[in-house]
C-alpha positions in Angstrom: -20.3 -38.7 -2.5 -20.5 -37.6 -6.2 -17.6 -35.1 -5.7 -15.3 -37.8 -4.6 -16.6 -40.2 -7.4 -15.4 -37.7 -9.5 -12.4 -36.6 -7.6 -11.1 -40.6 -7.2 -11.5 -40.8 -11.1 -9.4 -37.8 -12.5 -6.6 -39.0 -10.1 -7.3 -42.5 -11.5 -7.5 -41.1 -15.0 -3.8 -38.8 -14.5 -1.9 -41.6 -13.1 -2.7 -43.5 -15.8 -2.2 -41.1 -18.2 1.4 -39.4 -17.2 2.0 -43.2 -16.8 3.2 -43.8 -19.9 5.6 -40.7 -19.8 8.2 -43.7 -19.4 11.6 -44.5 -19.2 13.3 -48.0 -18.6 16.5 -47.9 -16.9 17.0 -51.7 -16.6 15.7 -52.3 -20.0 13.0 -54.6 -19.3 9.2 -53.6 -18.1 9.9 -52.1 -15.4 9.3 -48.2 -15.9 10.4 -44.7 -14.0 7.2 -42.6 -14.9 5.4 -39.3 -14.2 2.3 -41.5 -13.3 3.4 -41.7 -9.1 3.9 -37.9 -9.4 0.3 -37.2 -10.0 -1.0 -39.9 -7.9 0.7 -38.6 -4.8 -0.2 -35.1 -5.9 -3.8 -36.0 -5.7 -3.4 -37.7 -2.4 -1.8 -34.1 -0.8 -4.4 -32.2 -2.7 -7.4 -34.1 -2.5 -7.6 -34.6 1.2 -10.9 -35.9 1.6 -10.5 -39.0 -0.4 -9.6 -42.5 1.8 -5.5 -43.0 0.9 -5.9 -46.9 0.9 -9.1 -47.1 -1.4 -7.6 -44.6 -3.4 -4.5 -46.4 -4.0 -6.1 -49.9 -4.7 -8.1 -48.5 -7.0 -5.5 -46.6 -9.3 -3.3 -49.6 -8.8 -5.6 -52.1 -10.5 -7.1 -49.4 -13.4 -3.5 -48.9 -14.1 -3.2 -52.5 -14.5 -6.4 -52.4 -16.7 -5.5 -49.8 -18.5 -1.9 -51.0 -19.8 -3.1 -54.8 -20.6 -6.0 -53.3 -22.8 -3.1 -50.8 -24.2 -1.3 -54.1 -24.7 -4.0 -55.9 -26.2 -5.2 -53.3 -28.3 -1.6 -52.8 -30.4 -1.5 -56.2 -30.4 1.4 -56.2 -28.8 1.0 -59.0 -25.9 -1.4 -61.1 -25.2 -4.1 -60.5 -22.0 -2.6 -63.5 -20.1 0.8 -61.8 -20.9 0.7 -58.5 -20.0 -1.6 -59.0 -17.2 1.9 -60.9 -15.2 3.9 -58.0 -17.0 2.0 -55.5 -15.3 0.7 -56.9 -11.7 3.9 -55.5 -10.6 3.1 -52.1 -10.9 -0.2 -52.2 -9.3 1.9 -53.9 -6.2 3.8 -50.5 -6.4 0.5 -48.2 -6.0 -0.7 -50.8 -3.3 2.5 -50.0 -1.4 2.8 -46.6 -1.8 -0.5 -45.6 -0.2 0.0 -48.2 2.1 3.1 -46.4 3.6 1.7 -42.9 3.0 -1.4 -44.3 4.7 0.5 -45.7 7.9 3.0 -42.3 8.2 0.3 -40.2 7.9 2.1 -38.2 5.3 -1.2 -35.6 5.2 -0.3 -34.4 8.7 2.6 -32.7 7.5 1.6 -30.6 5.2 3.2 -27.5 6.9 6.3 -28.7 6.4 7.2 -29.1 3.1 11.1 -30.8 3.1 9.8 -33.5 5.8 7.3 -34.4 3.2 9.3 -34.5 0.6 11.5 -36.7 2.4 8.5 -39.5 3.6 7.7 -39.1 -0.4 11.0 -39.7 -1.6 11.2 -43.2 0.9 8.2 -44.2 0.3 8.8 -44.4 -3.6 12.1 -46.2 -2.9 10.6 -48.5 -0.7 7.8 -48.9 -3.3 9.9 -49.5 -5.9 11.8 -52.5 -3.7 8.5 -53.8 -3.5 7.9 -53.9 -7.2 11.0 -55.2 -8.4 10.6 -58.0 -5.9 7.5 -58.9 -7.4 8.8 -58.8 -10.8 11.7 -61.4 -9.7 8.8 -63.7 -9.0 7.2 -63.1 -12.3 9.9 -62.8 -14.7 14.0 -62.5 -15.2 14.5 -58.4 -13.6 17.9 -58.3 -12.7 19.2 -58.4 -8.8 19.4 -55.5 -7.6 22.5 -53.6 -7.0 23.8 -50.6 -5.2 23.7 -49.0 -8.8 20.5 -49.3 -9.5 19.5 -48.5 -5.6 21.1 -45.6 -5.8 19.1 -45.0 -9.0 15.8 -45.6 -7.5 16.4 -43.4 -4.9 17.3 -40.4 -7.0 14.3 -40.8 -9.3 12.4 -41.2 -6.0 13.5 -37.9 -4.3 13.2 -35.9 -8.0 9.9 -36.9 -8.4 8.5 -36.7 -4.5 10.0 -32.9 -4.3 8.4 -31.9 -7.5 5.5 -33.1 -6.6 5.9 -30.7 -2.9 6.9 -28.5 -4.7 4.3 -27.9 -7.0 1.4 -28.9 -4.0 3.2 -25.6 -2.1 3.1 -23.5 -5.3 -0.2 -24.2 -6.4 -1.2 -23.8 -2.3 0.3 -20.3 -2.1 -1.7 -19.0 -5.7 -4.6 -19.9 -3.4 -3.3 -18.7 0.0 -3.0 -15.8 -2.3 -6.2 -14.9 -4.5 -8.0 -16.2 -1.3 -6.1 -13.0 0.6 -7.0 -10.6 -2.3 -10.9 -11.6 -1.9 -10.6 -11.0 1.8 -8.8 -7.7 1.4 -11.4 -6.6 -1.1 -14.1 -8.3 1.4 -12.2 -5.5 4.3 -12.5 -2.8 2.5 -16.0 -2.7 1.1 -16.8 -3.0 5.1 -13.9 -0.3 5.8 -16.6 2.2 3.3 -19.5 1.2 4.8 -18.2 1.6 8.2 -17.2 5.2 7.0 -20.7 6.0 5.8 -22.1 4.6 9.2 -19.6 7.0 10.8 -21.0 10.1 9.1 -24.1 9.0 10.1 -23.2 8.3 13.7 -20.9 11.9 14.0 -24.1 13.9 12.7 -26.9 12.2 14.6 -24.5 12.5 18.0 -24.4 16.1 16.9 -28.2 16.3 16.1 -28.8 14.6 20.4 -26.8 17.6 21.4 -29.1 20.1 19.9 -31.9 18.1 21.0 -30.9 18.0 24.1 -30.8 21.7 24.5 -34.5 22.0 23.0 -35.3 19.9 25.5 -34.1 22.1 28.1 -35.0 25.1 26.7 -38.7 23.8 26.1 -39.2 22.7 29.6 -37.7 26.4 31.0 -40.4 27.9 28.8 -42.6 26.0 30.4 -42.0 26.8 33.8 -41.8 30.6 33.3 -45.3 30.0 31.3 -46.6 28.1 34.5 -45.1 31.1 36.8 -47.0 33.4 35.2 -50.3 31.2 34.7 -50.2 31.3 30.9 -52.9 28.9 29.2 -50.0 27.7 26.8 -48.0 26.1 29.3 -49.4 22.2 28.5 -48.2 23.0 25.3 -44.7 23.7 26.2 -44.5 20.6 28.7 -45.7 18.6 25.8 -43.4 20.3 23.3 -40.1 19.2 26.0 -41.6 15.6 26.4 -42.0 14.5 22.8 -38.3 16.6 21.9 -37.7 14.2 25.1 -39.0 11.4 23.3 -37.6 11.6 19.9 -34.1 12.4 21.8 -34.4 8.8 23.3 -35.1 7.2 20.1 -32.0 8.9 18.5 -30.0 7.1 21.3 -31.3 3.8 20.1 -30.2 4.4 16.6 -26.9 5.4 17.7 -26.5 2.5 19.7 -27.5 0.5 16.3 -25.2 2.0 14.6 -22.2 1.5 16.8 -22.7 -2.1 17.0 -23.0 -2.7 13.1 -19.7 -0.7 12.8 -18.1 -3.3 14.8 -15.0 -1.3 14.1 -12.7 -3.4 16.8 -13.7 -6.7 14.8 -11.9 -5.2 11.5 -9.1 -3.2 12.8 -8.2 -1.2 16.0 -5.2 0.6 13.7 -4.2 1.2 10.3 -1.4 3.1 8.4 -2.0 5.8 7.3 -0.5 4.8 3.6 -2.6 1.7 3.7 -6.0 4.1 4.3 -4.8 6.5 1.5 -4.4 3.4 -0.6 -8.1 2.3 0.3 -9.2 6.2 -0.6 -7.5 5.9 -4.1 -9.1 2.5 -4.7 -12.5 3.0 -4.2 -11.9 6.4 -6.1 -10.3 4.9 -9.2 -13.4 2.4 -9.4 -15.8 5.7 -8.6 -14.5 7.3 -11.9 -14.7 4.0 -13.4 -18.7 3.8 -12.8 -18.7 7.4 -14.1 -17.2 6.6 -17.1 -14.2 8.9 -16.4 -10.6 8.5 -17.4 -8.4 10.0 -13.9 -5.0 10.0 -13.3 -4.6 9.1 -9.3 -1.1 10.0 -7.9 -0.7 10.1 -4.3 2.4 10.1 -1.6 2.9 9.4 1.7 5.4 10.1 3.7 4.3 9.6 7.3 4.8 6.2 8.9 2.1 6.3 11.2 -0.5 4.5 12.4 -4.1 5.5 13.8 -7.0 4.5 15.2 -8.9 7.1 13.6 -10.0 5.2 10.7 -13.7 6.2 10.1 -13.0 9.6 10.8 -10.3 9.9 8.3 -11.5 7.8 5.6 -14.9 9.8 5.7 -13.1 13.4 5.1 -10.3 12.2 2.4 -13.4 10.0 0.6 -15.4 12.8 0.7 -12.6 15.3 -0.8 -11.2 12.8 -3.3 -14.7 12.0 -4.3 -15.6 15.4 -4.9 -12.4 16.0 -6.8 -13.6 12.8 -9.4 -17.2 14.6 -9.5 -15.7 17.9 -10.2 -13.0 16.5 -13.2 -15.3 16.5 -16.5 -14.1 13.3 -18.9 -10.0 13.6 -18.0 -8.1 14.8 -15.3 -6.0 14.2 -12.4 -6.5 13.7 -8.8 -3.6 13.7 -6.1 -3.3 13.1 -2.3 -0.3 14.0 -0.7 0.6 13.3 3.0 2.9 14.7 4.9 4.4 15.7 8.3 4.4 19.5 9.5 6.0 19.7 13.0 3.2 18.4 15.3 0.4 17.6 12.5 -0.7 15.5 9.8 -1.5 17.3 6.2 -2.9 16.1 3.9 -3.4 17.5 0.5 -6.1 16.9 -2.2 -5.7 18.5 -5.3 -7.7 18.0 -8.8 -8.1 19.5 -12.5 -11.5 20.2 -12.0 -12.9 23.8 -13.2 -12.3 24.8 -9.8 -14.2 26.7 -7.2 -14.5 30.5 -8.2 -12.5 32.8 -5.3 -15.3 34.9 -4.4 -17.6 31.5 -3.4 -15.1 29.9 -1.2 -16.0 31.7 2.1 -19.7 30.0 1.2 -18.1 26.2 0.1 -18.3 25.1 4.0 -22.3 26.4 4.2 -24.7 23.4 4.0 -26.7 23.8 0.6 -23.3 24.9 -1.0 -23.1 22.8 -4.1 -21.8 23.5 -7.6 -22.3 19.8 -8.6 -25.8 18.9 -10.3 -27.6 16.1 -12.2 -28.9 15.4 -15.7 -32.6 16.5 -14.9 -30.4 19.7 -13.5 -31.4 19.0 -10.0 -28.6 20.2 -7.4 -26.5 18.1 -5.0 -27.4 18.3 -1.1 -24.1 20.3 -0.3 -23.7 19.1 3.0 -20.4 16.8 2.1 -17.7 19.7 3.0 -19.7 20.6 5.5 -19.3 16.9 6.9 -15.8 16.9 6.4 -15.3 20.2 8.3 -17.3 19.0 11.4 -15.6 15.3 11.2 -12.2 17.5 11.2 -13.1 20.2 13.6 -14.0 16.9 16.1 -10.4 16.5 15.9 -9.2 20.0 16.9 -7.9 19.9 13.1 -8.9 22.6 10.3 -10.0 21.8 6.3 -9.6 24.4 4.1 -9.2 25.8 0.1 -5.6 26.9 -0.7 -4.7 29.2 -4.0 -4.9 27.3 -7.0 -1.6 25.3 -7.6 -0.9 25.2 -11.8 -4.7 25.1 -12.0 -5.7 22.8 -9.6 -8.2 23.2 -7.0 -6.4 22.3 -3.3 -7.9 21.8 -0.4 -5.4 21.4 2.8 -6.3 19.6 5.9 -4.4 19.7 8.9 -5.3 17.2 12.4 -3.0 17.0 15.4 -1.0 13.7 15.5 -1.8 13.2 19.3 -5.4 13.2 17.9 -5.2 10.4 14.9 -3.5 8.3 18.0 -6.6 8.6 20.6 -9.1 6.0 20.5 -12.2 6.7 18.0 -15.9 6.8 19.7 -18.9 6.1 17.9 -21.5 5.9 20.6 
């Protein structure tokens, strides 16, 4: 109630105020102002005010507001000005009274049929007021002249008004569309660190799985041959069993807060470089790093392997901006080679020595450590070569190009196409 206390007033308050940005074609009181334009621009924008109460309200502050004006300059007396001005307050009655009965609101998606129901409804308004004034005072007839002059000031000032409601609509339409694309891709990252998680846990049931076999075959050649120990293996397969099950459960969990089909069942492939270069850029920014990020793409594809993809290239690029000391740069270049997708990530960084790179792959690889000099895990590359290897693709370190490290992966279209699995 408050807000459209407050809402009724600053429309009361800017009608009356662009008001007196006047002119007077017919030389008397009667007045072509900017006051109508911001009235009817608060009855598009501010939908949730009444039109009628709205109107009737503006119409008789306005007619407040110019007899104290009067008053105050001693210019006419109360009595005076209040005939001089009733007029006008007709014309606000009017107008939302029109706008009111056409339902002018409804047809807000199309902008030149609004403009049009504005631009009549002024004219008509206008009619309306000058009639009054003839009742009041000595206004001229009116002619075709001046009708045809009431009419043009009408239409001017009913599609500037649309038109700045439409402008002022698509800056919203717009920032609103940036906080939801920035909204997308915070849950694009988290989906990707939920699919590292769910690619090495399915990974980690396979292994368990074969402990569990393994366990229980020891156990039956222990029973065979009447060992005492063979409880111990039975209870050995039942708790790898066990914890088996419970890894099922988590995967589960995690498939369902992915909710990848909810966000997007395909992207470009530019579009997830782009996201890859974003969150990079504002990476270096938290590390206090100035990197130049170039990238190119030249493949016009699209694929459903989103987590997948995003988890290797975030996990290169990010590398790449851990690697680079203050300055550097940091390019990703896509292209096609016959029947697969390379990509290319390539950085300033000191670079990884030729004699380690056989070992980079290894988990607890890792030439990246903290202030207290404690080591990274090493397992990132590692990731990335599983996540790629899943796709019957290969990750690995070129030669040095002009002294930057590259690393080259290359997938199989036909696999960036097929449907991605998380459970």
């Amino acid at each position: 109630m408050r807000e459209r206390l407050l809402i009724l007033c600053v429309i009361m308050l800017a009608s009356a105020f662009f008001g007196e940005m006047k002119v007077n074609p017919f030389g008397g009181s009667f007045r072509f102002s900017l006051g109508i334009a911001a009235f009817f621009f608060g009855l598009l924008w501010f939908q949730s005010v009444p039109v009628l109460l709205t109107g009737f309200l503006t119409g008789t502050f306005i007619l407040g507001f110019r007899v104290g004006l009067d008053v105050l300059i001693d210019y006419r007396t109360w009595a005076e000005s209040f005939f001089v001005h009733l007029p006008s307050a007709f014309y606000y009655f009017s107008f939302s009274l029109l706008i009111y009965f056409v339902r002018a609101r409804k047809y807000l998606e199309f902008p030149l049929l609004v403009g049009l129901i504005g631009a009549s409804v002024d004219f008509l308004s206008n009619i309306v007021e000058l009639q009054v004034r003839q009742i009041f005072s000595d206004t001229p007839m009116l002619t075709w002249e001046s009708a045809f002059m009431l009419l043009f000031f009408g239409a001017l000032r009913s599609f500037f008004v649309v038109g700045l409601y439409n402008s002022v609509s698509i800056r919203q339409v717009r920032a609103v569309g940036a906080v939801r694309q920035e909204e997308l891709e915070r849950l694009r990252m988290i989906n990707t660190e939920l699919y590292e998680e769910a690619f090495y846990l399915r990974k980690s049931m396979t292994h368990l799985e074969e402990i569990t076999r393994e366990s229980y075959q020891l156990y039956t050649r222990l029973r065979e041959s009447e060992h005492a120990e063979s409880p111990t293996a039975l209870t050995i397969a039942e708790h790898v069993h066990e914890v088996k099950k419970d890894s099922q459960r988590m995967l589960a969990g995690l498939s369902n807060l992915m909710n990848q089909e909810d966000l997007s069942p395909h992207l470009p492939v530019a579009e997830l470089c782009g996201l890859v270069i974003r969150a990079n850029q504002k990476y270096a920014e938290m590390l206090d790093k100035e990197i130049e990020f170039t990238w190119n793409c030249q493949v016009k594809l699209s694929t459903s392997q989103i987590y997948a993809l995003l988890s290797v290239l975030n996990n290169l690029v990010a590398n790449a901006v851990e690697a680079i000391d203050k300055t550097g740069n940091v390019e990703l270049l896509v292209k096609l080679d016959h029947r697969n997708i390379v990509f290319h990530v390539l950085d300033s960084g000191p670079g990884i020595p030729r004699e380690e790179r056989e070992w980079v792959f290894q988990p607890g690889y890792t030439t990246k450590y903290d202030a207290q000099g404690n080591s990274s895990t090493g397992i990132g590359l590692t990731h990335a070569r599983g996540i790629v290897q899943s796709l019957q693709g290969s990750l690995h370190i070129l030669h040095d190009r002009e002294g930057m490290t590259h690393f080259e992966v290359q997938i199989p279209t036909d696999q960036l196409l097929r449907k991605e699995v998380v459970s």
